[in-house]
C-alpha positions as CSV (number, residue, x, y, z in Angstrom):
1,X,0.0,0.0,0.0
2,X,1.3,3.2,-0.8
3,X,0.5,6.2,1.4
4,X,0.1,9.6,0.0
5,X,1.7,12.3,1.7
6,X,-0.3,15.1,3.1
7,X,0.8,18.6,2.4
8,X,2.9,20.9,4.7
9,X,0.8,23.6,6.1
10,X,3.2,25.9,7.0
11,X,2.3,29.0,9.0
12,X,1.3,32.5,7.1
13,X,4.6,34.4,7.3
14,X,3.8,37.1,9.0
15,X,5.4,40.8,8.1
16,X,8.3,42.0,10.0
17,X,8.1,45.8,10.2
18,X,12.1,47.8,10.4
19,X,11.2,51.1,12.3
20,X,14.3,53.6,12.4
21,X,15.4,54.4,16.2
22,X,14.8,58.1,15.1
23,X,10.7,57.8,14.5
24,X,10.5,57.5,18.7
25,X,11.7,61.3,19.0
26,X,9.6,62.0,16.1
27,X,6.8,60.5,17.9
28,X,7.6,61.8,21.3
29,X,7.5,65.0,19.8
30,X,4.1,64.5,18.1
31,X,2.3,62.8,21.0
32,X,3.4,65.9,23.7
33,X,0.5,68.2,22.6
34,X,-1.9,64.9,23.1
35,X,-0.1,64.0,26.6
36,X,-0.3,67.8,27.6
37,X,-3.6,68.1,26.8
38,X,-4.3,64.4,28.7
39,X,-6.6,63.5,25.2
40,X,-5.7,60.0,22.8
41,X,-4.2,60.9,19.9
42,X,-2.4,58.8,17.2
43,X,0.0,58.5,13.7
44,X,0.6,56.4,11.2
45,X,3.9,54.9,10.0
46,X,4.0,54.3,6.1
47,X,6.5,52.7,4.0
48,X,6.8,51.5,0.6
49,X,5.7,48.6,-1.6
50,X,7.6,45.7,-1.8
51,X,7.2,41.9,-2.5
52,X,9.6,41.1,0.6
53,X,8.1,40.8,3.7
54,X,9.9,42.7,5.7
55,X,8.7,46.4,5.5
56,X,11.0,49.4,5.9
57,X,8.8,52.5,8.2
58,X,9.9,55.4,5.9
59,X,7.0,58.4,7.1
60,X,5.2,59.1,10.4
61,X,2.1,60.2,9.5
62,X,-0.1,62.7,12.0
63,X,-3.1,63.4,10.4
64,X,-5.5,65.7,11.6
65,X,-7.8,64.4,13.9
66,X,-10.4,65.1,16.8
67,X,-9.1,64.1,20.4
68,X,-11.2,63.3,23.2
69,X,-9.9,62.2,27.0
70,X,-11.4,58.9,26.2
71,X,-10.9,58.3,21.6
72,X,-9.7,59.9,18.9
73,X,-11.2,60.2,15.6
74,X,-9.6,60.3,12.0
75,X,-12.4,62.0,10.0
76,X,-12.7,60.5,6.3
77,X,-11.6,64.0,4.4
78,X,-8.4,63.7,7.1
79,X,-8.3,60.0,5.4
80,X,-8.3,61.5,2.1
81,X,-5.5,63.6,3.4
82,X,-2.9,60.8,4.4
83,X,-4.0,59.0,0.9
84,X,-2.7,62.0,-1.3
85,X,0.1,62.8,0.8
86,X,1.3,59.1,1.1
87,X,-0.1,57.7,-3.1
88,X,2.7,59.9,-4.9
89,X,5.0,58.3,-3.3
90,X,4.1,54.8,-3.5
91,X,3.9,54.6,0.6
92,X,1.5,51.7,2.2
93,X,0.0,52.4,5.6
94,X,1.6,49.6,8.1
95,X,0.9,50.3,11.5
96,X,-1.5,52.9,13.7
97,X,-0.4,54.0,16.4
98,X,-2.2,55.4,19.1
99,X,-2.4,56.4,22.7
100,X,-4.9,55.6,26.1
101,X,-5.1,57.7,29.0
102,X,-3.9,55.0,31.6
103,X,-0.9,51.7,31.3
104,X,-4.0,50.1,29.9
105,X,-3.3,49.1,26.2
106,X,-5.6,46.2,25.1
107,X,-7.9,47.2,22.1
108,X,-11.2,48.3,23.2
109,X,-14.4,47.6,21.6
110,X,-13.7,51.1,19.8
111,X,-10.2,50.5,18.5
112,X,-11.5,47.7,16.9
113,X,-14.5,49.8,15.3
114,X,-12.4,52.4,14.0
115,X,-8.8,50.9,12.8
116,X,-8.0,52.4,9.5
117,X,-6.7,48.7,8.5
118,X,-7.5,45.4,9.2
119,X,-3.9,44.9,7.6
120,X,-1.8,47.2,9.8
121,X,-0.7,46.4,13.2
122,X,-2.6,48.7,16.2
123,X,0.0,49.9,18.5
124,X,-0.8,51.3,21.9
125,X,1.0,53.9,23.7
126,X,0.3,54.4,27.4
127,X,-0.2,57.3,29.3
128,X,-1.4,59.4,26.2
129,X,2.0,59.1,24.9
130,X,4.2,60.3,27.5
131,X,6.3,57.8,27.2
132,X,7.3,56.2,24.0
133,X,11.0,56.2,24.3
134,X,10.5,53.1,27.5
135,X,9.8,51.0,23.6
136,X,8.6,48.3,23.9
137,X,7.8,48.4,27.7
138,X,4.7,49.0,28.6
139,X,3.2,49.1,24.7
140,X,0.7,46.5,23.2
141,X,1.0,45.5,19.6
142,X,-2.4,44.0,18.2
143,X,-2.4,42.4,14.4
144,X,-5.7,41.5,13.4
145,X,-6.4,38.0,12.5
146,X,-9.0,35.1,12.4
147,X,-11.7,37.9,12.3
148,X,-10.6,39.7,15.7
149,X,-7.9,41.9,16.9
150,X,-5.4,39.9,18.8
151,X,-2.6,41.0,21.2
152,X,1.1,40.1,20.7
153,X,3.0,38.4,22.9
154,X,5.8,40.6,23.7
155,X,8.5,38.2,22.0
156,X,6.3,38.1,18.9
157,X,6.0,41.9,19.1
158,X,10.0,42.1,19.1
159,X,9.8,40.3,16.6
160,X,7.3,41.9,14.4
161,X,8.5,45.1,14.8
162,X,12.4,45.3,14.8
163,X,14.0,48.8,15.6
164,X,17.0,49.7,13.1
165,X,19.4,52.2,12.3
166,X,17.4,54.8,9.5
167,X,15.8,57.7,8.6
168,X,12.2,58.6,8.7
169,X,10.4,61.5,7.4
170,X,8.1,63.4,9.3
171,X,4.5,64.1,7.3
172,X,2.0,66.3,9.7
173,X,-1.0,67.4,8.2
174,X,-2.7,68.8,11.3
């Protein structure tokens, strides 16, 4: 009797995201107003297409947006925004990144509601974003997948998001 052989599922290779040490002052810089005025804010970090699956973070995007204590809000014209800043130059949204009032950083019901991508990883800051440069202490990473966001375990979350030597250009439409 012969026996067929069954074929090897292997695991979706998941992207691997190489964010430039420099985006954290970037961000630190564009989070202050938010932390200041103790309302969530977020940004956007954009790269360019490629067929590999690691992804080089080239932009920070902060678009403009309405901040609450609570949520934030990207309106759809502020959408529209990012898209023609970002579509001349061949950039891809990759991760959003944004911030809750407190060391709490799961998704809530609302993150999950209002993601600009169900392809981009979610980052959450703590503390409206008064502390980014503790990376990745304290922040959450969330990919979504098998119809829900889920949480990274902070290995895979190293892993997923590697920090490199780089540039990164600033893009603030607020």
């Amino acid at each position: 009797m012969v026996r067929k052989s069954r074929p090897t599922i292997r695991p979706e290779a998941r992207p691997v995201l190489l964010l430039p040490r420099t985006a954290f002052e970037l961000m630190q810089d564009g989070f202050v107003q938010y932390s200041n005025a103790r309302v969530e804010g977020c940004c956007f970090w954009y790269g360019p297409k490629t067929d590999s699956n690691e992804f080089a973070i080239t932009h920070l995007v902060f678009p403009k947006q309405i901040n609450k204590r609570q949520n934030f809000t990207v309106p759809p014209e502020a959408v529209g925004e990012m898209s023609a800043a970002t579509r001349p130059l061949s950039l891809i949204n990759r991760a959003q990144v944004h911030a809750h009032p407190n060391r709490w950083v799961e998704h809530s019901p609302y993150d999950d509601e209002h993601a600009i991508s169900r392809k981009a990883l979610s980052v959450v800051l703590p503390r409206y974003g008064a502390s980014i440069r503790a990376w990745p202490r304290g922040i959450s990473v969330h990919e979504f997948r098998n119809d829900a966001w889920r949480r990274l375990k902070s290995r895979q979350a190293s892993q997923r998001i590697q920090i490199v030597d780089g540039q990164i250009h600033l893009i603030d439409l607020r």
